[in-house]
Gaussian input, Z-matrix of N, CA and C with variables (Angstrom, degrees):
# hf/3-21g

backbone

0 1
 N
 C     1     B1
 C     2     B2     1     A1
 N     3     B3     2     A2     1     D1
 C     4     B4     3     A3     2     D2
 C     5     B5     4     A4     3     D3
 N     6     B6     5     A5     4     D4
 C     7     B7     6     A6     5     D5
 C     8     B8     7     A7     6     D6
 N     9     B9     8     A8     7     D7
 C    10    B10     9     A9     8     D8
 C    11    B11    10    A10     9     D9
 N    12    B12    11    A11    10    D10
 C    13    B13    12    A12    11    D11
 C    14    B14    13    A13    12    D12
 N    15    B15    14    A14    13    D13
 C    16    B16    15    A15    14    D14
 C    17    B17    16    A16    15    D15
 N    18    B18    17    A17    16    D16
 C    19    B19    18    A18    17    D17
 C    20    B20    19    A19    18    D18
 N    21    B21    20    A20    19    D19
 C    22    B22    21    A21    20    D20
 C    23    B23    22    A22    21    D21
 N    24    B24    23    A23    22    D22
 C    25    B25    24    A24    23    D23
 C    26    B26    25    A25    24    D24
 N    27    B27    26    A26    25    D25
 C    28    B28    27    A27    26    D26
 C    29    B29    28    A28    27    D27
 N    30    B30    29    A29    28    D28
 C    31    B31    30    A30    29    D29
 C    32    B32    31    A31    30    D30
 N    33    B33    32    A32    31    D31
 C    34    B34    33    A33    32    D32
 C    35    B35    34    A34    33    D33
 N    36    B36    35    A35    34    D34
 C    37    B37    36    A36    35    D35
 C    38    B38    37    A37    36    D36
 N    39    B39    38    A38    37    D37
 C    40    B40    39    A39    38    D38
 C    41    B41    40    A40    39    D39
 N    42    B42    41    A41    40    D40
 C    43    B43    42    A42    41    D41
 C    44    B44    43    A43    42    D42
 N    45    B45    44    A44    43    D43
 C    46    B46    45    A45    44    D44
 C    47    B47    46    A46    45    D45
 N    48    B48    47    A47    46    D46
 C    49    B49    48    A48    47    D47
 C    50    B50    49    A49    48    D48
 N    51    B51    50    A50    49    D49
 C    52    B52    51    A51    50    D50
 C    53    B53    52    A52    51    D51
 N    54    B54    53    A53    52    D52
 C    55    B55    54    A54    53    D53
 C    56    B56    55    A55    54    D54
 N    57    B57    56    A56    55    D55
 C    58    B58    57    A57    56    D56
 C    59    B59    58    A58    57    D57
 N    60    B60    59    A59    58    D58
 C    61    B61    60    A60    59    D59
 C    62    B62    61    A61    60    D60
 N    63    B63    62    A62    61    D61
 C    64    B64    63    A63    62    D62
 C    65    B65    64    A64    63    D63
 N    66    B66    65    A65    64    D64
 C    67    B67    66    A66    65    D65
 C    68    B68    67    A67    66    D66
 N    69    B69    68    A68    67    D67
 C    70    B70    69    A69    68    D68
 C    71    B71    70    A70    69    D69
 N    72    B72    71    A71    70    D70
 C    73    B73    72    A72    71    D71
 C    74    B74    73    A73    72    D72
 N    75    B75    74    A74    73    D73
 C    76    B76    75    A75    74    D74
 C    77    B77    76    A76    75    D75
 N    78    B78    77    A77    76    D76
 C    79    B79    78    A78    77    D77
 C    80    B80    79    A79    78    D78
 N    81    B81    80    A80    79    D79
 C    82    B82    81    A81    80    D80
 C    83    B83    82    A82    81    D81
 N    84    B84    83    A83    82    D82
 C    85    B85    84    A84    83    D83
 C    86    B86    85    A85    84    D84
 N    87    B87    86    A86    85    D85
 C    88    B88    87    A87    86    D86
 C    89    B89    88    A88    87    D87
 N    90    B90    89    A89    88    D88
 C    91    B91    90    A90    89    D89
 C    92    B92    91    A91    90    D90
 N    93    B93    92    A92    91    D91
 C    94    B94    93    A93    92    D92
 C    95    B95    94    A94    93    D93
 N    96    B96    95    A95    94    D94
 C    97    B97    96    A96    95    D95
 C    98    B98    97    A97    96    D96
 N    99    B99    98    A98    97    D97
 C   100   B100    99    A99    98    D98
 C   101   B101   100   A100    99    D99
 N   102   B102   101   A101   100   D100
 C   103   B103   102   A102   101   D101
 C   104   B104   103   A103   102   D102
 N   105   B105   104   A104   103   D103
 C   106   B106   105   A105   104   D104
 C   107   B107   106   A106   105   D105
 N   108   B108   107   A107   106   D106
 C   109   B109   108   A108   107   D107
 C   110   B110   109   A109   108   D108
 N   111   B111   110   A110   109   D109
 C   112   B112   111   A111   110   D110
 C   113   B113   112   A112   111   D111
 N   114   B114   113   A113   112   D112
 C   115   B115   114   A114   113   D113
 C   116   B116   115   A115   114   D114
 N   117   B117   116   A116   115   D115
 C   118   B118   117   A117   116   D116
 C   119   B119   118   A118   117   D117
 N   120   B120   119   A119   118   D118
 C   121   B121   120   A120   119   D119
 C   122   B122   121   A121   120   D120
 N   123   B123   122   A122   121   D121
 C   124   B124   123   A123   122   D122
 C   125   B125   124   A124   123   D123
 N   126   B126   125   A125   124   D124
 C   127   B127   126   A126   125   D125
 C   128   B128   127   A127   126   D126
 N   129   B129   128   A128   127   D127
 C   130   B130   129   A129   128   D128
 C   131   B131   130   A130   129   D129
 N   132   B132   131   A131   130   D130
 C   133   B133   132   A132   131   D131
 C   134   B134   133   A133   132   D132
 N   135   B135   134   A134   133   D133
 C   136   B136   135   A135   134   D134
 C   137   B137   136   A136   135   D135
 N   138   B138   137   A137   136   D136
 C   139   B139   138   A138   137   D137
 C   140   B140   139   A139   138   D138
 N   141   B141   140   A140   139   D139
 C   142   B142   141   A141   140   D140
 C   143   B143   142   A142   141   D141
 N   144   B144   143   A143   142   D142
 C   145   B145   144   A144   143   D143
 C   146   B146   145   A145   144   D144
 N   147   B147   146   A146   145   D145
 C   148   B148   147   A147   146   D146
 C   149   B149   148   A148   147   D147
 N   150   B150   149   A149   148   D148
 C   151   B151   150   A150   149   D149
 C   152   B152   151   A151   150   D150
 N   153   B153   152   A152   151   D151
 C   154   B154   153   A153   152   D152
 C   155   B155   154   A154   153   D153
 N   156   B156   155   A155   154   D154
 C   157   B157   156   A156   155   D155
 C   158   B158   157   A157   156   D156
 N   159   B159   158   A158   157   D157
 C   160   B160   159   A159   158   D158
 C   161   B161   160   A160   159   D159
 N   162   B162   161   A161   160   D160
 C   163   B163   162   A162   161   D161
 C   164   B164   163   A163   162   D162
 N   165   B165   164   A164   163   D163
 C   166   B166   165   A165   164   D164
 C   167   B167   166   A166   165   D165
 N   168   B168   167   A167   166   D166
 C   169   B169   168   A168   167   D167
 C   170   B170   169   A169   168   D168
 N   171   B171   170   A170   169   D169
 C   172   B172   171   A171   170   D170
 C   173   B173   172   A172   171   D171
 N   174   B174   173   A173   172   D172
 C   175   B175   174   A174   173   D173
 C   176   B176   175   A175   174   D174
 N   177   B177   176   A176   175   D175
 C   178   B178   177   A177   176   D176
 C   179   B179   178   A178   177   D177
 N   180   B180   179   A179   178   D178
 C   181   B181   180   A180   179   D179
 C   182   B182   181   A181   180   D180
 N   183   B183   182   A182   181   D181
 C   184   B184   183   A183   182   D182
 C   185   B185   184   A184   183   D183
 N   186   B186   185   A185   184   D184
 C   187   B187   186   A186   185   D185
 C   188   B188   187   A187   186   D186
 N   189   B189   188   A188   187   D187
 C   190   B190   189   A189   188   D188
 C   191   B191   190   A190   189   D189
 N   192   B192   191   A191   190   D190
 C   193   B193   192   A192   191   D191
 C   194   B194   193   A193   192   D192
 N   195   B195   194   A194   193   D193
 C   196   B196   195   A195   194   D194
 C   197   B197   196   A196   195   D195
 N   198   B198   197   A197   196   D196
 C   199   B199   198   A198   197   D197
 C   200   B200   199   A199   198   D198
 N   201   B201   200   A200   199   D199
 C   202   B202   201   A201   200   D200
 C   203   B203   202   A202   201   D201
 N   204   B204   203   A203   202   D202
 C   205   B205   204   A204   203   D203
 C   206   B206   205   A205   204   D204
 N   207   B207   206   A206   205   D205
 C   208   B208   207   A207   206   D206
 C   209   B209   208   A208   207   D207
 N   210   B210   209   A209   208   D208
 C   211   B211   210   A210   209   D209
 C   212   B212   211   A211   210   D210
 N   213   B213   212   A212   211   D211
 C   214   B214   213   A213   212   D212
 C   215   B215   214   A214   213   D213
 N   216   B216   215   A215   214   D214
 C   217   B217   216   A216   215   D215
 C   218   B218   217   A217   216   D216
 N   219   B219   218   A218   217   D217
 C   220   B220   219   A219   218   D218
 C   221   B221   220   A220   219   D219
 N   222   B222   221   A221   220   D220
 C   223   B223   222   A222   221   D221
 C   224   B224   223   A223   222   D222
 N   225   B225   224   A224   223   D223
 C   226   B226   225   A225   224   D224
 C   227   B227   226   A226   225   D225
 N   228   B228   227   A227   226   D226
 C   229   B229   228   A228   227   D227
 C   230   B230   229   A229   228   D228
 N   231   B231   230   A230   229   D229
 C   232   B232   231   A231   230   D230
 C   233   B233   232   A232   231   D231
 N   234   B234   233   A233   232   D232
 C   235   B235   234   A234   233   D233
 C   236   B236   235   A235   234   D234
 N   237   B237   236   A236   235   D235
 C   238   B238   237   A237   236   D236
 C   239   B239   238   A238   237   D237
 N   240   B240   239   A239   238   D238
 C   241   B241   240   A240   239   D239
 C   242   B242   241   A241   240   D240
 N   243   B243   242   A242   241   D241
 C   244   B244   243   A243   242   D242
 C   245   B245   244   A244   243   D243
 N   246   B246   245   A245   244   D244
 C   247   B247   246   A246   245   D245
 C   248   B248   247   A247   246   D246
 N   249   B249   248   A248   247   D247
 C   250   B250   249   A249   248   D248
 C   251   B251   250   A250   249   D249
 N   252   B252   251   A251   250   D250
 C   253   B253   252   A252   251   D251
 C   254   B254   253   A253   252   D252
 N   255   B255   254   A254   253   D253
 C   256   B256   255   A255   254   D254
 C   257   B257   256   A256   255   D255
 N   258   B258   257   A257   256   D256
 C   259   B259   258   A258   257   D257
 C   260   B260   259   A259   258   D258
 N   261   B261   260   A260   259   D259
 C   262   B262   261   A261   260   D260
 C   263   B263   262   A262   261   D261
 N   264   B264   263   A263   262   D262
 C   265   B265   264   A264   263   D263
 C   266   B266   265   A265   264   D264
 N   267   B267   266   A266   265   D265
 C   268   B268   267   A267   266   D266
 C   269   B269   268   A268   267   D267
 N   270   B270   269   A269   268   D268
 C   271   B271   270   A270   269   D269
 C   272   B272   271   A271   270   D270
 N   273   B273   272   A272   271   D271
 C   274   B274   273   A273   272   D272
 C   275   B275   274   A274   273   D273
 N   276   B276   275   A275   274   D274
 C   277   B277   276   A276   275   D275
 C   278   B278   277   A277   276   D276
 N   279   B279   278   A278   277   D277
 C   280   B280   279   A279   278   D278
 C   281   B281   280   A280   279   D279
 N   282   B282   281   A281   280   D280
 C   283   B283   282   A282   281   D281
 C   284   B284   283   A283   282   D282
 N   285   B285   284   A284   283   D283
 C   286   B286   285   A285   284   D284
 C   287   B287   286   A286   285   D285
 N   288   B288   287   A287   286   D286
 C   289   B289   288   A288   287   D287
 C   290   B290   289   A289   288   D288
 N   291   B291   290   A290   289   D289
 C   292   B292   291   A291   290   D290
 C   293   B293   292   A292   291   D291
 N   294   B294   293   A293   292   D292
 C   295   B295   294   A294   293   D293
 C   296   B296   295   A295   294   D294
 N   297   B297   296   A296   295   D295
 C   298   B298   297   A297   296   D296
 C   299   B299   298   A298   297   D297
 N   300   B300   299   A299   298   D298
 C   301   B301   300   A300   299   D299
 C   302   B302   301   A301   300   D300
 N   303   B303   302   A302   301   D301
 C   304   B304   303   A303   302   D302
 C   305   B305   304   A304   303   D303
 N   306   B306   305   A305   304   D304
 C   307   B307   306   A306   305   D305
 C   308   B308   307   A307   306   D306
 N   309   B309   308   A308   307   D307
 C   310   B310   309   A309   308   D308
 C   311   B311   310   A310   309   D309
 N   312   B312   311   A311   310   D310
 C   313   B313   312   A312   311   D311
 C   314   B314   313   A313   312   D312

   B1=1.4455
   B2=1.5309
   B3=1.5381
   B4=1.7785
   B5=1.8488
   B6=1.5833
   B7=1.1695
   B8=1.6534
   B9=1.9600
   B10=0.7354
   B11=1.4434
   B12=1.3930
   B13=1.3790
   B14=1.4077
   B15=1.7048
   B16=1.7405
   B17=1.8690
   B18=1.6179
   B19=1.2159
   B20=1.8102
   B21=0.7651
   B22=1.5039
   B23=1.5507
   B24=1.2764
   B25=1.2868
   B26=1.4773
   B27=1.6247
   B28=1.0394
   B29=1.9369
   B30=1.0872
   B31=1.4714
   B32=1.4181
   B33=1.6146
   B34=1.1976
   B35=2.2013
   B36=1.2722
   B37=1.6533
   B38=1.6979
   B39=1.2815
   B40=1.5110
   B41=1.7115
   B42=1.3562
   B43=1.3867
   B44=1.7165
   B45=1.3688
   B46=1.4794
   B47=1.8906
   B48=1.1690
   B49=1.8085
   B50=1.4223
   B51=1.5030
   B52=1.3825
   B53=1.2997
   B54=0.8730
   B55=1.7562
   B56=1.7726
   B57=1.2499
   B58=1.1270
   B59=1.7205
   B60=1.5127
   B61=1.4370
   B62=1.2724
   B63=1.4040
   B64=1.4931
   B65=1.5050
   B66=1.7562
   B67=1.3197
   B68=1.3334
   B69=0.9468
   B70=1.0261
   B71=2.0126
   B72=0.8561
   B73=1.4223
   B74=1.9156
   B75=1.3506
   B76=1.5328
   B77=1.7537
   B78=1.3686
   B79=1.9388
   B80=1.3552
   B81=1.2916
   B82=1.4408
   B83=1.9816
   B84=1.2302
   B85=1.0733
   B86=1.6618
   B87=1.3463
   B88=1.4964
   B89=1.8159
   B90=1.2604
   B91=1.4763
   B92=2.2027
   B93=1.4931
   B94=1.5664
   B95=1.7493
   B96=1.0602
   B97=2.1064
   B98=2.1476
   B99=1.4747
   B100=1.3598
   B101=1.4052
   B102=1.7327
   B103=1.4109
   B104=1.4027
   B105=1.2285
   B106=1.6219
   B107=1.8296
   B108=1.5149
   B109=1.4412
   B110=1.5390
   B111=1.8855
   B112=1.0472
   B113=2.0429
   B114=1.2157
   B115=1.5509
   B116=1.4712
   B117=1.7062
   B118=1.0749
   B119=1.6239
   B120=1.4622
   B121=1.5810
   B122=1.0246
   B123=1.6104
   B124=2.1439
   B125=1.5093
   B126=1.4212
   B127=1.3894
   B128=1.9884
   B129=1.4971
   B130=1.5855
   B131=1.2052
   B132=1.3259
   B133=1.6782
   B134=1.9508
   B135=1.3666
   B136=2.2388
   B137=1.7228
   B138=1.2946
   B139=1.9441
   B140=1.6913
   B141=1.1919
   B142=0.8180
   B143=1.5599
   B144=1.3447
   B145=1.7631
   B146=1.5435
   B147=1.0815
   B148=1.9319
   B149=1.4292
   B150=1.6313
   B151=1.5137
   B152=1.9031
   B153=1.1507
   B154=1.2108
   B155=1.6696
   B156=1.1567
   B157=1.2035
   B158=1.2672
   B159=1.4953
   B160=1.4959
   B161=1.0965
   B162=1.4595
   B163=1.4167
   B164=1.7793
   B165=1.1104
   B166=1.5889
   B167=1.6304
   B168=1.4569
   B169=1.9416
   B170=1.7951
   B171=1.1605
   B172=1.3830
   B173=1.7744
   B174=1.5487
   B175=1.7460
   B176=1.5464
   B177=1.0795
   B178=1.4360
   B179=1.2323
   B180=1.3902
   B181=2.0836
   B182=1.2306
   B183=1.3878
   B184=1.9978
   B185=1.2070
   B186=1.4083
   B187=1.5826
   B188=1.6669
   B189=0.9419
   B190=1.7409
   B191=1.9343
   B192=1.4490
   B193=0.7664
   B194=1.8077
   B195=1.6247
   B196=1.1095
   B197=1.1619
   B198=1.5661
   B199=1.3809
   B200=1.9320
   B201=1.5634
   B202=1.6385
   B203=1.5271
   B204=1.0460
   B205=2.1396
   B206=0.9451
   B207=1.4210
   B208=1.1970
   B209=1.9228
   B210=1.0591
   B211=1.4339
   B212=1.6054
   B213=1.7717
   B214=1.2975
   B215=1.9853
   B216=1.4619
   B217=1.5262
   B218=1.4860
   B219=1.5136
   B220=1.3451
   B221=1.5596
   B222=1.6917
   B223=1.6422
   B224=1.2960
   B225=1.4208
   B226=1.7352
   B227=1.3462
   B228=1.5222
   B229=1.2907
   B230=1.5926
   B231=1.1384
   B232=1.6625
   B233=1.0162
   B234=1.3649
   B235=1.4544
   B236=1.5266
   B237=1.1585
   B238=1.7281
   B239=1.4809
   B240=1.0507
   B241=0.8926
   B242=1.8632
   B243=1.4080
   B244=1.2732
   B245=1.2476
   B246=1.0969
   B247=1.6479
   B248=1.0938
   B249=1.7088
   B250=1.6320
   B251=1.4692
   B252=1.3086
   B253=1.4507
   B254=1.5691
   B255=1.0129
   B256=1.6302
   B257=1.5478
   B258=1.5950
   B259=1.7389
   B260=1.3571
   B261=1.6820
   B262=1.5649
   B263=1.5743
   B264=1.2393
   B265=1.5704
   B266=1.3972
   B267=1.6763
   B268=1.1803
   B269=1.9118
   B270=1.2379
   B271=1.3246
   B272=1.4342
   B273=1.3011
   B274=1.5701
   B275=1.6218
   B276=1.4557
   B277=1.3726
   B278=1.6974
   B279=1.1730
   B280=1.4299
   B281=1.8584
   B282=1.3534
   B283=1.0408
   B284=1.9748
   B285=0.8241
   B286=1.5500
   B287=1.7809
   B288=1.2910
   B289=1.4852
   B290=1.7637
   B291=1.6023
   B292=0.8662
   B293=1.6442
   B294=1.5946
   B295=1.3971
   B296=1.9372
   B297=1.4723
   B298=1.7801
   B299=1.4771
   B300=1.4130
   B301=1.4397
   B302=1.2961
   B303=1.4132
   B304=1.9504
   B305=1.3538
   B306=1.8315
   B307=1.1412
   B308=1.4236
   B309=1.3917
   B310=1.2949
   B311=1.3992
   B312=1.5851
   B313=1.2107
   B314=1.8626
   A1=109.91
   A2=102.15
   A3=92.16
   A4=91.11
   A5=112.39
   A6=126.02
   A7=114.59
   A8=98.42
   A9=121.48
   A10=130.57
   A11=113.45
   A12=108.31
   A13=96.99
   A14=130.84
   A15=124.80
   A16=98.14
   A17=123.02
   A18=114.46
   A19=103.55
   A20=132.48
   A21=123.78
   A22=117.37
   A23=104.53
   A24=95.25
   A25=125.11
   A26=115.30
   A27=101.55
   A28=125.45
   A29=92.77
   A30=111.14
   A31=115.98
   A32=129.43
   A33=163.04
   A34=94.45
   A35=90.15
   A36=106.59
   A37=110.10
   A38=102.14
   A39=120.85
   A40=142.46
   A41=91.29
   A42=120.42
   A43=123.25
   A44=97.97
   A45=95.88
   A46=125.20
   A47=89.66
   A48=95.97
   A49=100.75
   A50=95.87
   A51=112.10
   A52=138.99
   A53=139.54
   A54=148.00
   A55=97.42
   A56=115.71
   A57=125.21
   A58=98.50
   A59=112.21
   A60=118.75
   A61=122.14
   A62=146.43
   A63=142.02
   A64=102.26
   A65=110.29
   A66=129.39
   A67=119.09
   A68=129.46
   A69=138.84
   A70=104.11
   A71=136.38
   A72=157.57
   A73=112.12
   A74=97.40
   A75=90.71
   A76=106.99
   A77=109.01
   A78=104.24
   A79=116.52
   A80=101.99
   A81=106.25
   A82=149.63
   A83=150.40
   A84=135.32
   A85=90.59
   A86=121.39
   A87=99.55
   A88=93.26
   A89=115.85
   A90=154.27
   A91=88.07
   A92=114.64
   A93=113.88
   A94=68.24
   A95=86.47
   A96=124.96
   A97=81.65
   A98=122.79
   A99=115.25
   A100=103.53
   A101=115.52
   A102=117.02
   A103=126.28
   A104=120.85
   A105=134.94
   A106=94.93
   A107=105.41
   A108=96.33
   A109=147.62
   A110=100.38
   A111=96.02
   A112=91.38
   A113=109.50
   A114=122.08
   A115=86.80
   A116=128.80
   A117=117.47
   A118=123.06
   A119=101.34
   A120=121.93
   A121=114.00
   A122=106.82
   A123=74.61
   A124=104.23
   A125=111.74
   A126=117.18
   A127=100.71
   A128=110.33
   A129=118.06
   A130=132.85
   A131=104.24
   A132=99.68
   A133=86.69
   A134=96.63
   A135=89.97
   A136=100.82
   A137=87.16
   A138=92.60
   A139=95.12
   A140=137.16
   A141=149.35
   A142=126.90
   A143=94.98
   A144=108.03
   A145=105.08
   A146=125.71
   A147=110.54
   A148=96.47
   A149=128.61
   A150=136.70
   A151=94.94
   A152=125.57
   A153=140.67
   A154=106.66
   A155=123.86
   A156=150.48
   A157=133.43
   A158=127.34
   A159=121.36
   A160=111.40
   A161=139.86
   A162=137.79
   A163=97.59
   A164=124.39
   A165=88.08
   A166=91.83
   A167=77.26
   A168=101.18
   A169=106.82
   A170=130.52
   A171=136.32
   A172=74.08
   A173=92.46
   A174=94.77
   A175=116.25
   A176=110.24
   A177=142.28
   A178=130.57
   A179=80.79
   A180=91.35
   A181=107.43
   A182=118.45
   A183=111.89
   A184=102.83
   A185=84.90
   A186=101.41
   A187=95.82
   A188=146.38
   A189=131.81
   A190=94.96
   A191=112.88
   A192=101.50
   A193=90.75
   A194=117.84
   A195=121.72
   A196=127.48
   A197=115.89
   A198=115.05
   A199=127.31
   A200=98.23
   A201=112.12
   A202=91.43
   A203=128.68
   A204=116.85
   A205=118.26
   A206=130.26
   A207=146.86
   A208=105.61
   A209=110.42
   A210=124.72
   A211=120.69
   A212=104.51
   A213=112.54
   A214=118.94
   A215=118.70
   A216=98.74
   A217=111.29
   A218=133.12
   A219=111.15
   A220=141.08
   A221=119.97
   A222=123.33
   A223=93.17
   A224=142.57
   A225=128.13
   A226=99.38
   A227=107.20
   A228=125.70
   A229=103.22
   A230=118.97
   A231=107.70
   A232=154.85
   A233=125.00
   A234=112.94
   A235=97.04
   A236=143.87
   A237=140.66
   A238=91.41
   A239=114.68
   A240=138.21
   A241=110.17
   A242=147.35
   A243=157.43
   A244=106.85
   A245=145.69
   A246=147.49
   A247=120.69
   A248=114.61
   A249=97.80
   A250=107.46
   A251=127.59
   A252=141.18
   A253=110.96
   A254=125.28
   A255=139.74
   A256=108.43
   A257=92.74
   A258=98.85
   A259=116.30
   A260=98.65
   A261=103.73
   A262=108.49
   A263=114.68
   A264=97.00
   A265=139.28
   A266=103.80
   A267=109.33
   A268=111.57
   A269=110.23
   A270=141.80
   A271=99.67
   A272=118.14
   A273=141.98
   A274=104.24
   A275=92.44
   A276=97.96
   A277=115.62
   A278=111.96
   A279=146.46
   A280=102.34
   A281=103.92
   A282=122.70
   A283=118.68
   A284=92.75
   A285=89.34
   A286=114.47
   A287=105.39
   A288=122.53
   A289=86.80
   A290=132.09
   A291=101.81
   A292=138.64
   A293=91.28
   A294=112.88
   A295=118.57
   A296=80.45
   A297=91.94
   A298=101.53
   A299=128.36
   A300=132.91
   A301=132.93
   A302=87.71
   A303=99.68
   A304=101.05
   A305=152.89
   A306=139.21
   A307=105.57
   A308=125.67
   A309=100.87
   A310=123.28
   A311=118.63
   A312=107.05
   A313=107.91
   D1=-24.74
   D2=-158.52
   D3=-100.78
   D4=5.92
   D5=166.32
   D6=-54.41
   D7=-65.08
   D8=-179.33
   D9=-55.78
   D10=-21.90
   D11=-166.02
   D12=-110.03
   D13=-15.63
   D14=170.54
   D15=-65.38
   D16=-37.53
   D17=-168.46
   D18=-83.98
   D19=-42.88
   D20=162.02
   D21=-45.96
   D22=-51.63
   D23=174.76
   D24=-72.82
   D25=-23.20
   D26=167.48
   D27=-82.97
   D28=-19.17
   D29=163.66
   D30=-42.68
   D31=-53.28
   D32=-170.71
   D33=-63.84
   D34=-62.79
   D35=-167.40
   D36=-56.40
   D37=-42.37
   D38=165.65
   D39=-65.38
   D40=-32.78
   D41=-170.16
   D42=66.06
   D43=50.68
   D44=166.11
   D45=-74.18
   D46=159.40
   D47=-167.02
   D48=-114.59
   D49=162.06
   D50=151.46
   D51=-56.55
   D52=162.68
   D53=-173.48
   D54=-71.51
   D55=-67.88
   D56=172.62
   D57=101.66
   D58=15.33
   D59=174.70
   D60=-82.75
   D61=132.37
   D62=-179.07
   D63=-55.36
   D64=122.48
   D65=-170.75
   D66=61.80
   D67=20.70
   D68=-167.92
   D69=-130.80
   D70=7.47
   D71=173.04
   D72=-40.36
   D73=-51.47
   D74=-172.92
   D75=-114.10
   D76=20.93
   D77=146.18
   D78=-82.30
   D79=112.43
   D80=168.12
   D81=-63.02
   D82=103.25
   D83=-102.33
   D84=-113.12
   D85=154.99
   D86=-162.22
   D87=-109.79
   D88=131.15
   D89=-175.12
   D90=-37.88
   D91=146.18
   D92=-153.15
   D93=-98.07
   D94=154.48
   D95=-168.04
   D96=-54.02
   D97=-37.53
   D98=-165.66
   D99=-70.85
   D100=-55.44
   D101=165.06
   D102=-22.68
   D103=-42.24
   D104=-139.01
   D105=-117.28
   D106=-40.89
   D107=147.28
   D108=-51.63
   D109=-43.85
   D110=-151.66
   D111=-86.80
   D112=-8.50
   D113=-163.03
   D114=-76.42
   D115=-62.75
   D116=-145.82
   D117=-113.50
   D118=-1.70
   D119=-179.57
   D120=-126.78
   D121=-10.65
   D122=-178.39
   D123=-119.37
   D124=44.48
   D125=165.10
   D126=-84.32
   D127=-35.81
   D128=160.19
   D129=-94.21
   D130=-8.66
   D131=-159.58
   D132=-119.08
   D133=-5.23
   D134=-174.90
   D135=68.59
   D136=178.12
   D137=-165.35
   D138=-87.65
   D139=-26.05
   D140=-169.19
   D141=-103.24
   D142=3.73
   D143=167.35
   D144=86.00
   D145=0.74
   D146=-153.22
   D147=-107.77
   D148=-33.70
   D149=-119.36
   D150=-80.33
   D151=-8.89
   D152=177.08
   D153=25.30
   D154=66.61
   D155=173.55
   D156=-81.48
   D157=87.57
   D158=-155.08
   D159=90.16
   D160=2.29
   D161=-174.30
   D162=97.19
   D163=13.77
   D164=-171.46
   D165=-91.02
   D166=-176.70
   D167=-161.89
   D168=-72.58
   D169=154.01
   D170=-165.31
   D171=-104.21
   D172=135.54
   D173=-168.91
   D174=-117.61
   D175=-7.73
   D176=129.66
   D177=-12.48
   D178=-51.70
   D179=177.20
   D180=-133.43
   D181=32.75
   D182=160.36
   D183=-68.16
   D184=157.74
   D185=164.47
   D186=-113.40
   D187=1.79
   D188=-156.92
   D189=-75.80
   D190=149.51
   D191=-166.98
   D192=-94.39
   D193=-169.15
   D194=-174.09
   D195=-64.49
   D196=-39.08
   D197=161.22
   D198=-59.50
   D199=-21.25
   D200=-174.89
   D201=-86.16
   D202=-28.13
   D203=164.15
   D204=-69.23
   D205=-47.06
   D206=178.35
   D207=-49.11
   D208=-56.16
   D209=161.99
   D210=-36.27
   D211=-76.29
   D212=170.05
   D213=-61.58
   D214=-27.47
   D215=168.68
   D216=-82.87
   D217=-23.30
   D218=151.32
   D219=-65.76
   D220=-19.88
   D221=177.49
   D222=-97.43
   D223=-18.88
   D224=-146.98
   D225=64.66
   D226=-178.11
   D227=165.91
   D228=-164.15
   D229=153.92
   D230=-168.36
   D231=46.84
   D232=-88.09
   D233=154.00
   D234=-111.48
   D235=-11.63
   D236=-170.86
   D237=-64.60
   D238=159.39
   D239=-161.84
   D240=-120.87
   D241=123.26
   D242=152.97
   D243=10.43
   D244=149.17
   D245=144.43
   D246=-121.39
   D247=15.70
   D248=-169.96
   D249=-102.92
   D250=15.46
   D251=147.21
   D252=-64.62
   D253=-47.04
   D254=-154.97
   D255=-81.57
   D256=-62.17
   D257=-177.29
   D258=-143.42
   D259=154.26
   D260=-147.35
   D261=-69.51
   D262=176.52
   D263=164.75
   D264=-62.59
   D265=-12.74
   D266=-174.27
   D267=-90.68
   D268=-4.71
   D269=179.23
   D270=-80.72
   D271=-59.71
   D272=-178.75
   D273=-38.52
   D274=-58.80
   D275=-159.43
   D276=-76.73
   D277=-33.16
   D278=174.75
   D279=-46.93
   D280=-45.10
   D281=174.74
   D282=-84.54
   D283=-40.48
   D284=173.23
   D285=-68.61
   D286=-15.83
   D287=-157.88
   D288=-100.24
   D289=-42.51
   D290=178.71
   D291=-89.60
   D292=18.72
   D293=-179.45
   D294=-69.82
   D295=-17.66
   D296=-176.31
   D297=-61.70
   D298=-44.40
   D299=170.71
   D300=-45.56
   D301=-25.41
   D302=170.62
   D303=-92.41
   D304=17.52
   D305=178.77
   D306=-73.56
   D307=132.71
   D308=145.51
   D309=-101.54
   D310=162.20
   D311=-161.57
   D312=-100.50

């Protein structure tokens, strides 16, 4: 229950939508990996991965591979804080995946 009401509410904070499918009205649609970035990481990490704010990591230049992000936005590491209350794994991953866009080469 107390599942339910951090993901609604975070649902709410984000602005996720409906499907907009017949009967299908109250599944909720999960927020695009950029949304979910820009809401919950790039107050440290900047939109662009570098802004290293509070200690976080310049993201730009990880090397961790996708499953090793996926890891660190669910435990934190340092001062970040856990996400596996917040967003689902499939959110998680969505997000670790759109970190490849912030590489520079």
């Amino acid at each position: 229950m107390h599942r339910l009401i951090v993901s609604l509410s975070f649902c709410a904070a984000i602005g996720c939508s409906t499907s907009g499918e017949p009967g299908d009205s109250a599944r909720l649609q999960p927020a695009s990996a950029e949304n979910i970035y820009r809401q919950k990481c790039a107050l440290c990490h900047g939109n662009d991965g570098a802004a290293g704010i509070a200690g976080a990591t310049d993201l730009s230049k990880s090397t961790l591979s996708p499953e090793e992000r996926v890891a660190v936005i669910a435990a934190g590491r340092g001062n970040m804080m856990p996400f596996r209350e917040l967003l689902s794994t499939e959110e998680m991953v969505s997000v670790a995946n759109y970190l490849d866009k912030l590489r520079t080469p």
